[in-house]
Backbone as JSON, one array per atom type, in Angstrom:
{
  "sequence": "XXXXXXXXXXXXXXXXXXXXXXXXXXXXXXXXXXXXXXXXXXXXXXXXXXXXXXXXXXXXXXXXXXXXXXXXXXXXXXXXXXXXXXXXXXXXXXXXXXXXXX",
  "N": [[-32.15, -53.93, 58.96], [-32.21, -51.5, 58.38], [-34.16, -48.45, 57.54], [-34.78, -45.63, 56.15], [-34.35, -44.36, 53.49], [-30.86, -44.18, 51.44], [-28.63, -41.88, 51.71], [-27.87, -38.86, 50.66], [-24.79, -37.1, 49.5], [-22.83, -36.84, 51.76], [-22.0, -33.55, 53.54], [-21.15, -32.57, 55.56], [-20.57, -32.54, 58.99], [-22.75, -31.75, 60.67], [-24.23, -32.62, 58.52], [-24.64, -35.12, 58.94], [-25.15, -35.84, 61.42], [-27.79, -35.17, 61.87], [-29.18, -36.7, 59.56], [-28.04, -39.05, 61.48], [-29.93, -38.68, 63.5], [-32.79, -39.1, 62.47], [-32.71, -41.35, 61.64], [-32.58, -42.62, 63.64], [-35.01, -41.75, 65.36], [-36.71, -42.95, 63.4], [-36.28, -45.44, 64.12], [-36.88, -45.73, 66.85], [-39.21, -45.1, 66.8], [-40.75, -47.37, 65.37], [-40.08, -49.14, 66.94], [-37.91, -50.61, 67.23], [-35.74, -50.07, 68.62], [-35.35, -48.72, 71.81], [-36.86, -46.42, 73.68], [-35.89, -44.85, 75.89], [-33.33, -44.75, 75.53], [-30.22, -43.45, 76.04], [-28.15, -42.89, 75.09], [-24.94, -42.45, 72.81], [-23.07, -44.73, 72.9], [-24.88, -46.43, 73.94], [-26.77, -47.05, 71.69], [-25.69, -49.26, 70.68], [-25.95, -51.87, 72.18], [-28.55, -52.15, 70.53], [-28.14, -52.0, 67.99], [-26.6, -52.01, 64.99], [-24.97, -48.78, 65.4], [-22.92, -47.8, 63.64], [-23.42, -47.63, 61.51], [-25.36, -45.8, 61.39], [-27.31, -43.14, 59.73], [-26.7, -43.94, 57.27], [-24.47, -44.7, 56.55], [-23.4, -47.57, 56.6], [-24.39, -47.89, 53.99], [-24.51, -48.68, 50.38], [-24.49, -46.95, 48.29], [-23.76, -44.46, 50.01], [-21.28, -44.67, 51.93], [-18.84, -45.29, 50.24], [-19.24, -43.08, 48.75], [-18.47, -41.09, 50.81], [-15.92, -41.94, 51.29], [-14.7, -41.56, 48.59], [-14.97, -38.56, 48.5], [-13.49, -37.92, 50.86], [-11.34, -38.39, 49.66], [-10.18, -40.86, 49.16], [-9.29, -44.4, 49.55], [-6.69, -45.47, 51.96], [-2.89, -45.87, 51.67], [-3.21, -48.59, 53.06], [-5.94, -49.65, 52.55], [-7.23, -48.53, 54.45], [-10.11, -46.3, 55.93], [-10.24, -42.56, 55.26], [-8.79, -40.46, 57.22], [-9.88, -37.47, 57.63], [-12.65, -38.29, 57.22], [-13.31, -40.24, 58.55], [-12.65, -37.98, 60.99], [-14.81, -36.3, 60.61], [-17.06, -38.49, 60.88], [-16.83, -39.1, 63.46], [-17.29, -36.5, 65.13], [-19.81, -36.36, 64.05], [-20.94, -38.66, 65.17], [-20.27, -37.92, 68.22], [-22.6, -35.2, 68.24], [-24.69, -36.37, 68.52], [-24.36, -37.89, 70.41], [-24.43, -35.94, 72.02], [-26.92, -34.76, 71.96], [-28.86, -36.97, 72.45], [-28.39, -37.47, 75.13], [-29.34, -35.14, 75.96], [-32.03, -36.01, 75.8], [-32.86, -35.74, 73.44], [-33.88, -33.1, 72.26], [-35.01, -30.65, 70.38]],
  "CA": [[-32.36, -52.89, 59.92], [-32.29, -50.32, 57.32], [-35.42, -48.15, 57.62], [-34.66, -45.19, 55.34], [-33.63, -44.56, 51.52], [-29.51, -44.3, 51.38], [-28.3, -40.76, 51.65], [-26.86, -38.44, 49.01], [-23.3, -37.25, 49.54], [-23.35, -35.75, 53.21], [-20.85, -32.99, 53.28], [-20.82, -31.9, 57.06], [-20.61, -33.67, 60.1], [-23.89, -31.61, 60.82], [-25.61, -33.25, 58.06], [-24.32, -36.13, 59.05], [-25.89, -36.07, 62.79], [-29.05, -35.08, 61.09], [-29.34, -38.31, 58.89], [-28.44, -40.23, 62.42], [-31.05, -38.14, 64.17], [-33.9, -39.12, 61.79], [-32.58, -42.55, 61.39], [-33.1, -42.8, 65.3], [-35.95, -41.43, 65.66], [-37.63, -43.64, 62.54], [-36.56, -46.8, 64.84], [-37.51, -45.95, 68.38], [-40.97, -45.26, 65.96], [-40.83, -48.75, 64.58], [-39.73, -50.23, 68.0], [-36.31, -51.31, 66.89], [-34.88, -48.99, 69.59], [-36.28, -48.46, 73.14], [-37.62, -44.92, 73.67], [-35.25, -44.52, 76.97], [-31.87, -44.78, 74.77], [-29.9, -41.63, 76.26], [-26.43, -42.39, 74.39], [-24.48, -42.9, 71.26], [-22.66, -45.95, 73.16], [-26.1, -47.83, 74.38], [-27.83, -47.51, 70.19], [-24.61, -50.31, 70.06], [-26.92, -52.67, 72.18], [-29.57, -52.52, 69.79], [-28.17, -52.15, 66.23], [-25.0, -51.56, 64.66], [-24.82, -47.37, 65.83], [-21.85, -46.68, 63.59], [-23.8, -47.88, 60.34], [-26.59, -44.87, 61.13], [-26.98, -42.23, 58.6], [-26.13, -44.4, 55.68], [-22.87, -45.29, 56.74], [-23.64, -48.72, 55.79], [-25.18, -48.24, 52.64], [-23.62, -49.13, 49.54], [-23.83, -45.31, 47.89], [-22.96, -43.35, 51.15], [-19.84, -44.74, 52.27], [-18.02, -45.22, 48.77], [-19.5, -41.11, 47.9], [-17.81, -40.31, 51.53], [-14.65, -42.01, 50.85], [-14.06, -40.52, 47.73], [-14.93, -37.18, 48.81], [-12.69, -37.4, 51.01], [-9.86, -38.41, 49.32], [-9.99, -42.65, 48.73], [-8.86, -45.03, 50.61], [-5.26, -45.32, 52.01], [-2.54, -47.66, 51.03], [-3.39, -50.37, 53.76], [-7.35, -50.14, 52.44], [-7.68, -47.86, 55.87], [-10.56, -44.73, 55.87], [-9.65, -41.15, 55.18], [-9.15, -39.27, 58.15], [-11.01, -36.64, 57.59], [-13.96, -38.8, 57.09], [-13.28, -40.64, 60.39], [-13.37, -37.03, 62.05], [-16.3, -36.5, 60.72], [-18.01, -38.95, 61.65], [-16.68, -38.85, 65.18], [-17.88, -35.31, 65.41], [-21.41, -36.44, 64.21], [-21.35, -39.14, 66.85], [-20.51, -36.56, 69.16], [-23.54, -34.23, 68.54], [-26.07, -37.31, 68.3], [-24.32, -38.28, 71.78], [-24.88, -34.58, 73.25], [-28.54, -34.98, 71.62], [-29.43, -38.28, 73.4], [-27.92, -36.9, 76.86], [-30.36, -34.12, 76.43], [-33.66, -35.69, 75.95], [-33.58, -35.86, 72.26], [-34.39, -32.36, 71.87], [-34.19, -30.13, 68.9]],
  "C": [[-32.64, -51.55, 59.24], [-33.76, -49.86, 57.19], [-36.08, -46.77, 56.45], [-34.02, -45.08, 53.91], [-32.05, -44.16, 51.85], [-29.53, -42.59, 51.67], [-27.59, -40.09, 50.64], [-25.63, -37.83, 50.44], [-23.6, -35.97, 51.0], [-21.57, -34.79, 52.96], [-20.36, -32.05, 54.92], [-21.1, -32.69, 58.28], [-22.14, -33.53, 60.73], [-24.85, -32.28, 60.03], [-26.07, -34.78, 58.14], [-25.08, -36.77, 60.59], [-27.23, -35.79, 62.8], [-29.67, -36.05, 60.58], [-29.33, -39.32, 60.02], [-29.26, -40.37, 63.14], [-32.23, -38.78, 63.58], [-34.15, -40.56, 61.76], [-33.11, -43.24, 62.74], [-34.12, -42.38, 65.81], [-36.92, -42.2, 64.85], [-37.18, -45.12, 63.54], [-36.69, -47.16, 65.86], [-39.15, -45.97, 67.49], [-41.44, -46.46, 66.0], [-41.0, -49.73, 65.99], [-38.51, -50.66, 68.33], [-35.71, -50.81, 67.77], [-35.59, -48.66, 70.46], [-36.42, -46.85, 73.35], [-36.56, -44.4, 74.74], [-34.1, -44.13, 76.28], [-31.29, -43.15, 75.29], [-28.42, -42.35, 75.87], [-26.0, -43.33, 73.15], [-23.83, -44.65, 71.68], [-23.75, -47.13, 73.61], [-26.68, -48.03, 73.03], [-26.48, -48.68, 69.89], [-25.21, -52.11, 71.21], [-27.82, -53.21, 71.45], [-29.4, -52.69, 68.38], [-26.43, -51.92, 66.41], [-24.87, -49.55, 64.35], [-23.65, -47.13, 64.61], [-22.3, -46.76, 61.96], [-25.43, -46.47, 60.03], [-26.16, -43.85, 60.35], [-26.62, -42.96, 57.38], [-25.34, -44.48, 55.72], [-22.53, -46.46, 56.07], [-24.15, -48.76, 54.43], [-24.12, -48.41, 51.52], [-23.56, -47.99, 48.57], [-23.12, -44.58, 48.75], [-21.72, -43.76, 51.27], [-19.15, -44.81, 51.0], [-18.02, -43.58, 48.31], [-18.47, -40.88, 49.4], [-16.28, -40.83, 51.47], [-13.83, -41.28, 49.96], [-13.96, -39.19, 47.83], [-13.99, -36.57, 49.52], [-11.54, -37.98, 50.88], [-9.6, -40.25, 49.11], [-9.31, -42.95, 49.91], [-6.85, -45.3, 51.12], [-4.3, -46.24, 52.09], [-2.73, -48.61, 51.86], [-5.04, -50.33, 53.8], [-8.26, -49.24, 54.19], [-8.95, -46.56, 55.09], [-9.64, -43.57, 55.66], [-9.61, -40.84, 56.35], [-9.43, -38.4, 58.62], [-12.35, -36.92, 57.27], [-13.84, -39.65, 58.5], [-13.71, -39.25, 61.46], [-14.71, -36.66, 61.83], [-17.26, -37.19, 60.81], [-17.74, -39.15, 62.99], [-17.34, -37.68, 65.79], [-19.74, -35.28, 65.33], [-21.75, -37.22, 65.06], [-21.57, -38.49, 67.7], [-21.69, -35.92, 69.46], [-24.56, -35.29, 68.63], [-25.81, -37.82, 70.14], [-25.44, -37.69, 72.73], [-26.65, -34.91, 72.96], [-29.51, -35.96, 72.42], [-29.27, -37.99, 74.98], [-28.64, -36.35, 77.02], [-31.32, -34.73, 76.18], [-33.93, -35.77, 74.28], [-34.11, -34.3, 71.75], [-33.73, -31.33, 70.72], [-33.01, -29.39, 68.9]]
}
């Protein structure tokens, strides 16, 4: 599903809804994603939504772990890397509600 190159080390939830923005917009392009899509909970019909931005990739998530702080003794996320990516969900939500616009 992977359509872009991995991401370097995102350091804001903004750059982070940026990377999902682009990522979503390169696969309604492609097709992979229906043009209608108005929310962060329907791109979980069509793909795996929580792997956008390079979430999934095998540099990004390991650089955002460590950044923020490794993993915790039961192998759980940071929680400050969970809020941020909840927060970039968030704005990719509000983004899709509106129309996609800039």
């Amino acid at each position: 599903m992977r359509t872009l190159q991995p991401n370097p080390v995102i350091g804001s939830a903004e750059q982070l809804a940026e990377a999902m923005k682009r990522e979503i917009l390169a696969l309604i392009e492609s097709g992979k994603l229906p043009s209608d899509i108005d929310s962060f909970s329907r791109l979980h019909d069509h793909c795996d939504a929580n792997c956008l931005g390079g979430l999934c990739d095998a540099t990004t998530l390991p650089s955002l772990v460590e950044q923020f702080g490794g993993y915790g003794p039961e192998n759980e996320l940071p929680q400050k890397m969970i809020n941020l990516v909840n927060a970039a969900q968030e704005t990719v939500n509000d983004w899709l509600q509106h129309g996609r616009r800039p």
